[in-house]
C-alpha positions as CSV (number, residue, x, y, z in Angstrom):
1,X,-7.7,21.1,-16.1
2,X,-9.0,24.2,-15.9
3,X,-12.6,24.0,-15.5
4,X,-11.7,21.2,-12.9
5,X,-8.2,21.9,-11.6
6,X,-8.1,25.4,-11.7
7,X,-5.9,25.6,-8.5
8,X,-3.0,23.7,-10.5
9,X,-0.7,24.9,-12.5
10,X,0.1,22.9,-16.0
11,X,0.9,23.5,-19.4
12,X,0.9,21.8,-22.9
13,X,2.7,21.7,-26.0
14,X,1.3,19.8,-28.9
15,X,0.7,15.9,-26.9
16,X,3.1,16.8,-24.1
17,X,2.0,18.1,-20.9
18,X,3.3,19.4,-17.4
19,X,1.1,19.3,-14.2
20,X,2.3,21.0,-10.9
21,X,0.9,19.4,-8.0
22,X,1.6,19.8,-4.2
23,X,2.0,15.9,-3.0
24,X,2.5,12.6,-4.6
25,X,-1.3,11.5,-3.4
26,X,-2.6,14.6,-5.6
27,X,-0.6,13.7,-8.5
28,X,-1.4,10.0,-8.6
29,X,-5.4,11.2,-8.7
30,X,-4.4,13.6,-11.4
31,X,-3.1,10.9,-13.3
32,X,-5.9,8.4,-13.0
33,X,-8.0,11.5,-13.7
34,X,-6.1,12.2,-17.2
35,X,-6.2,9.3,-17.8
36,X,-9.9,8.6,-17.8
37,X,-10.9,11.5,-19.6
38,X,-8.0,10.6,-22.6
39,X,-10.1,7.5,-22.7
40,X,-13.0,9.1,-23.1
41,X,-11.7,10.7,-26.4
42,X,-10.0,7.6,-27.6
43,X,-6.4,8.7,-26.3
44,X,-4.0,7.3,-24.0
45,X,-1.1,8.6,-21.8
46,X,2.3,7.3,-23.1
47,X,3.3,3.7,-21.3
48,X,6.4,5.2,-20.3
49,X,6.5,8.8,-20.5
50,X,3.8,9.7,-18.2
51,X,5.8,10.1,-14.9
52,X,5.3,11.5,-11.7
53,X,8.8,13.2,-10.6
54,X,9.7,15.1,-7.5
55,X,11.4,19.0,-8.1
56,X,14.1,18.4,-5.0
57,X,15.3,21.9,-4.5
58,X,17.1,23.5,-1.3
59,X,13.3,23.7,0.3
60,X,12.0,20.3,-1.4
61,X,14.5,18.0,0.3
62,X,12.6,14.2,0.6
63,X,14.3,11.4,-0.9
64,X,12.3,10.0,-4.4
65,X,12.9,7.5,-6.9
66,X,12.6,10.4,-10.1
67,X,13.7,13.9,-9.7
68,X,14.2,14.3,-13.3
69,X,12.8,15.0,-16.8
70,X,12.5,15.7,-19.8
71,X,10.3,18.3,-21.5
72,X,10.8,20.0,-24.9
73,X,14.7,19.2,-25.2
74,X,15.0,20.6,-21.4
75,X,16.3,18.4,-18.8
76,X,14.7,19.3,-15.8
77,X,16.4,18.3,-12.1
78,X,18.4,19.2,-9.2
79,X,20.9,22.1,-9.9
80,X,23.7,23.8,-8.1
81,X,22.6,27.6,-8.7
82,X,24.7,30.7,-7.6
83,X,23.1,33.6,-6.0
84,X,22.8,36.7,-8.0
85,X,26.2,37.7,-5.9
86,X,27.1,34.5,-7.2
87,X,29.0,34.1,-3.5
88,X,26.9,31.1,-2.2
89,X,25.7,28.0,-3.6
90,X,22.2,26.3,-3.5
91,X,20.6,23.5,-4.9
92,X,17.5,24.4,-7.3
93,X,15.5,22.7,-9.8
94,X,16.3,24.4,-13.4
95,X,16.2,23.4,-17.0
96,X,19.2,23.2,-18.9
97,X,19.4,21.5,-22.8
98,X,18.8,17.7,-22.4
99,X,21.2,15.0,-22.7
100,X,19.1,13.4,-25.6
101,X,19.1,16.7,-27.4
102,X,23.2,17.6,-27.1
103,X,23.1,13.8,-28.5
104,X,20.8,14.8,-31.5
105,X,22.8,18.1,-32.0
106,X,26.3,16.5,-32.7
107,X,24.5,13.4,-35.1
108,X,23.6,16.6,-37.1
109,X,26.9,18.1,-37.0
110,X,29.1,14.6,-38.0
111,X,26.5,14.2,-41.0
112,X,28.4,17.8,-42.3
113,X,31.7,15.6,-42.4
114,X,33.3,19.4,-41.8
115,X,36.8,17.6,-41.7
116,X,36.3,16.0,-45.5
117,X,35.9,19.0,-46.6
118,X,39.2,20.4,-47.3
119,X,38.8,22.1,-50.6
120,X,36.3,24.7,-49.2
121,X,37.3,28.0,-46.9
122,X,36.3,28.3,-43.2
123,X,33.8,30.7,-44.1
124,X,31.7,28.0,-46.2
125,X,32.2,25.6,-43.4
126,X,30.8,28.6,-41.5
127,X,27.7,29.2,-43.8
128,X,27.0,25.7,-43.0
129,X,27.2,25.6,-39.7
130,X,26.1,29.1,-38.6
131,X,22.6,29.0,-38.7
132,X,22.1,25.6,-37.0
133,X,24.2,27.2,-34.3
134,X,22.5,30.3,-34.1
135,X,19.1,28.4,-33.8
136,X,20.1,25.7,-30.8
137,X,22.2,28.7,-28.9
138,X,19.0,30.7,-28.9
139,X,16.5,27.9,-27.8
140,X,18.8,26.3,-25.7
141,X,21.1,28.9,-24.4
142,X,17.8,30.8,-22.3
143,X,18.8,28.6,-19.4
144,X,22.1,27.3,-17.8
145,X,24.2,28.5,-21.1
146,X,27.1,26.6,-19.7
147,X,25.3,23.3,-20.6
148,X,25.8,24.0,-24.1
149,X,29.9,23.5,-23.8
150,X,30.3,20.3,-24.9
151,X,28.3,20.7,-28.0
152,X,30.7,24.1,-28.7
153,X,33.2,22.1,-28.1
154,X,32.6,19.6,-30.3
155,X,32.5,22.0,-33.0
156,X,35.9,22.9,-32.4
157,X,37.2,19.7,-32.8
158,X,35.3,19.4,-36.4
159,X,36.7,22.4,-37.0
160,X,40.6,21.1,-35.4
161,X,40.3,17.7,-37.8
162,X,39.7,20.3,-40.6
163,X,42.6,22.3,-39.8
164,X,44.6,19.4,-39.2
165,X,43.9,17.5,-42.9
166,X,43.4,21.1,-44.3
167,X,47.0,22.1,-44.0
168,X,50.3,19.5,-43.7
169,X,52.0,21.3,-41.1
170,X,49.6,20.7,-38.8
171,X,49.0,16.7,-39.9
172,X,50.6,15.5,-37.1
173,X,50.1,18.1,-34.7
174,X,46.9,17.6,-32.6
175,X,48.6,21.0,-30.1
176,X,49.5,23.3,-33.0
177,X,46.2,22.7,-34.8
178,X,44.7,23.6,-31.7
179,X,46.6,27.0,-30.7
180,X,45.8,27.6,-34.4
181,X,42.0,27.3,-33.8
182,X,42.7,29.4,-31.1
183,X,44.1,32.3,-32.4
184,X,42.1,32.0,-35.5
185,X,39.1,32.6,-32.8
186,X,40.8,35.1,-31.1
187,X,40.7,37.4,-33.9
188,X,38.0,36.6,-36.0
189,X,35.1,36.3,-33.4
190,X,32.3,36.9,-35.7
191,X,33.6,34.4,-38.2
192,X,31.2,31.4,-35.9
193,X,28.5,31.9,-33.6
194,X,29.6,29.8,-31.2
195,X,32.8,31.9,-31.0
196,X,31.4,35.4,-30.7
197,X,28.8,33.7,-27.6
198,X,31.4,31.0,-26.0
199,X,34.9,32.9,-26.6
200,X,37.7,30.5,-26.7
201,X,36.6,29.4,-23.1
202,X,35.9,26.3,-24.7
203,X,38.6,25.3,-26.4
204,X,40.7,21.7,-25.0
């Protein structure tokens, strides 16, 4: 690419790749182009990952079957973005965590079983959980934060379920477990990451 293609931009990250092109036409030779040379050195492009996609923004307006994808746990595609007055609306084309990654995230939080774990203290459950926290927030959180809500989210109701089988008043009490929580978050804000980035704006 760039002894050939210097006029493109592109980038790579181990076997993944991104090529900016200007039109479809230039993108299909780049393609053919690849895929040549990766055949050259024994490689091939991936069946079904290798896609050409169109970045619809407010200026890139044409109608196309993919204007979406992913690329290193980003989900890239059409966005509603605020201006920096944040009083008008506009459609860009920005990353946000992927769908497949929020997915991966919350398998790796219900292996903890958080609500079994009744005979330990909030703050263990918090040594636990912390650092995987601390890690996605600050990969994931560099673009559209908000994205990350449901996965916050989902914390909280681990940590609810705790609550709930943790203490017998709240057994049977989905609302009071939940005020609780709260609270609890309210005034210990360091206690988990996601409190101290996300606030209670989460909580449901």
């Amino acid at each position: 690419m760039a002894r050939t293609h210097p006029d493109l931009p592109w980038c790579r990250y181990a076997d993944d790749g991104l090529v900016h092109c200007r039109t479809e036409q230039e993108a299909e030779a780049i393609r053919a182009e690849l895929q040549a040379r990766l055949e050259v050195c024994g490689l091939q492009m991936h069946p079904t990952k290798t896609q050409i996609v169109y970045c619809m923004d407010n200026r890139r307006r044409r109608t196309y079957q993919r204007v979406k994808f992913d690329f290193l746990g980003y989900q890239f595609r059409p966005r509603q973005v605020a201006t920096s007055q944040r009083k008008e609306f506009f459609c860009g084309y920005t990353p946000a965590v992927s769908p497949t990654a929020l997915k991966a995230m919350r398998a790796t939080i219900r292996s903890l079983h958080i609500p079994r774990q009744t005979p330990g203290t909030l703050a263990e459950l918090a040594q636990q959980i912390n650092p995987l926290l601390r890690g996605w927030i600050g990969y994931y959180g560099r673009f559209s934060r908000s994205a990350l809500f449901s996965l916050v989210d989902y914390v909280n109701q681990k940590l609810k379920a705790w609550i709930m089988r943790k203490y017998k008043r709240f057994r049977l009490h989905k609302t009071g477990a939940s005020l609780f929580l709260r609270k609890l978050a309210r005034n210990n804000a360091e206690l988990f990451v996601h409190w101290q980035f996300f606030g209670t704006t989460t909580f449901t």
